[in-house]
C-alpha positions as CSV (number, residue, x, y, z in Angstrom):
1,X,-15.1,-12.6,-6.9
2,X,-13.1,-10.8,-9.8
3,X,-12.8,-7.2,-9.5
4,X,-12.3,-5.4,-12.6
5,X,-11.0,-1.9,-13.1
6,X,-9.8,-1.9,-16.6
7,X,-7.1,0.6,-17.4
8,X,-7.5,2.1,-13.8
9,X,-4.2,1.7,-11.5
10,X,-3.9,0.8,-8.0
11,X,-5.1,4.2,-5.6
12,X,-3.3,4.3,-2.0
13,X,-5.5,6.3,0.2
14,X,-4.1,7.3,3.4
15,X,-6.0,7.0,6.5
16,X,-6.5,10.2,8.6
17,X,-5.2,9.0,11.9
18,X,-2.0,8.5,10.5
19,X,0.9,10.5,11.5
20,X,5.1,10.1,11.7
21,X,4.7,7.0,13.4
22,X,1.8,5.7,11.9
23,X,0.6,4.7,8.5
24,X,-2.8,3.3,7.4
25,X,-4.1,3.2,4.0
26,X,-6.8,1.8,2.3
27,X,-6.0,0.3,-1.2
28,X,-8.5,0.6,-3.6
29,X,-9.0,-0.8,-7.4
30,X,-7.2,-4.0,-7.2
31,X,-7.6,-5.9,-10.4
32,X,-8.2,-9.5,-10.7
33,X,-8.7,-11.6,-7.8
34,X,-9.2,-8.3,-5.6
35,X,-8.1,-9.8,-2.2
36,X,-4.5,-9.2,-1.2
37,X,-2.2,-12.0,1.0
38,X,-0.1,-9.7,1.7
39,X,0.9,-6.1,1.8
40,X,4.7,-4.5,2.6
41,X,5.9,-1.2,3.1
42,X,9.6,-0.1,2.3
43,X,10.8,3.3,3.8
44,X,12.9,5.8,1.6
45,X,16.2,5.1,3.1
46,X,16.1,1.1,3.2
47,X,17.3,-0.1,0.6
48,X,16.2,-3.5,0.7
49,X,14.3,-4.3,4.1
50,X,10.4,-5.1,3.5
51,X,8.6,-4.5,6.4
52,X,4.5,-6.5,6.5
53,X,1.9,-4.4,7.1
54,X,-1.2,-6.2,9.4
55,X,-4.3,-5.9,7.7
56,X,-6.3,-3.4,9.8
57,X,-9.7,-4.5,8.2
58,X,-11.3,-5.0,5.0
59,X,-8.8,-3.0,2.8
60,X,-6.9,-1.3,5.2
61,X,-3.3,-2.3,6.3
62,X,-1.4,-0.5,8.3
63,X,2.2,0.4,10.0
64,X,3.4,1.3,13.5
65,X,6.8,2.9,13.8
66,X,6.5,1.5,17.3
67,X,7.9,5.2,18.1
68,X,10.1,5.7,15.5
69,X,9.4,8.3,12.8
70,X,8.5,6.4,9.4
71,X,10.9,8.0,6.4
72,X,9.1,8.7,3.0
73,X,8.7,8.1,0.4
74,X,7.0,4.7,1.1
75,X,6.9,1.8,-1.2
76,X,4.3,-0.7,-1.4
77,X,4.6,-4.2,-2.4
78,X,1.2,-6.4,-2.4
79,X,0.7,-10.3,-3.1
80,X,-2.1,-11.1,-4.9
81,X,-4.3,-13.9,-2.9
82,X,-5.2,-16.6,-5.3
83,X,-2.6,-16.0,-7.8
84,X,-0.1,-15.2,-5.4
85,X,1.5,-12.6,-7.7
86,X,3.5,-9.6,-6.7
87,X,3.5,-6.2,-7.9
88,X,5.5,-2.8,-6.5
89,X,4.3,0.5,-6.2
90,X,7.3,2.2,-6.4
91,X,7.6,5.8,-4.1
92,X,4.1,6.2,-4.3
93,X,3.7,7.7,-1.2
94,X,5.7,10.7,-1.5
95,X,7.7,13.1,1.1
96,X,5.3,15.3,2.5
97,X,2.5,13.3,2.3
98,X,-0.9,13.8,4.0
99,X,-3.2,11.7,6.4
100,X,-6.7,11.5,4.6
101,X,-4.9,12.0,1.0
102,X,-5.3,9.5,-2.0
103,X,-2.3,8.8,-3.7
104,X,-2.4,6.9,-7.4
105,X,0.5,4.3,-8.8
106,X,1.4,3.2,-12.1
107,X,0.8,-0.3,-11.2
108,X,-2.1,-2.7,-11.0
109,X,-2.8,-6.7,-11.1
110,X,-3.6,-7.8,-15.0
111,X,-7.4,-8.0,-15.4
């Protein structure tokens, strides 16, 4: 079913067991179709390497370093399911973020 959240941008909230080597976030206030294919984290110093993120469950998805440290800020790319479009969320989570946080982007799905 369509979610609609008219004017309200996408809203990253990190999960509190994350740490250095691990990142989990639930995304919340998708617009349009709601359910994501696909969601990809880029680290601050990679310039151009998209990493997927497994979907935890529901709206979770999440990252494991597999040891090595993660480098904010993070950048999140997410394919839309049924419409298969893409959007970026820039740096939106920041250096020095913080497990259990909710960080906001500038972007969203159109309604």
């Amino acid at each position: 079913f369509d979610c609609k959240y008219p004017g309200t941008t996408i809203a990253f909230h990190v999960d509190p067991g994350s740490n250095p080597n691990y990142f989990a976030t639930l995304i919340q206030y998708t617009n349009g179709d709601g359910d994501l294919a696909s969601v990809d984290l880029k680290q601050a110093l990679d310039t151009d390497g998209w990493q997927p993120m497994p979907q935890s469950w529901g709206a979770v998805w999440k990252l494991d370093g597999a040891g090595s440290t993660l480098l904010p800020p993070f950048s999140l790319r997410l394919t839309s399911l049924d419409s298969r479009k893409t959007i970026v969320a820039t740096a939106v989570i920041r250096a020095g973020w913080e497990p259990g946080k909710t960080y906001r982007s500038v972007v969203n799905f159109n309604p």
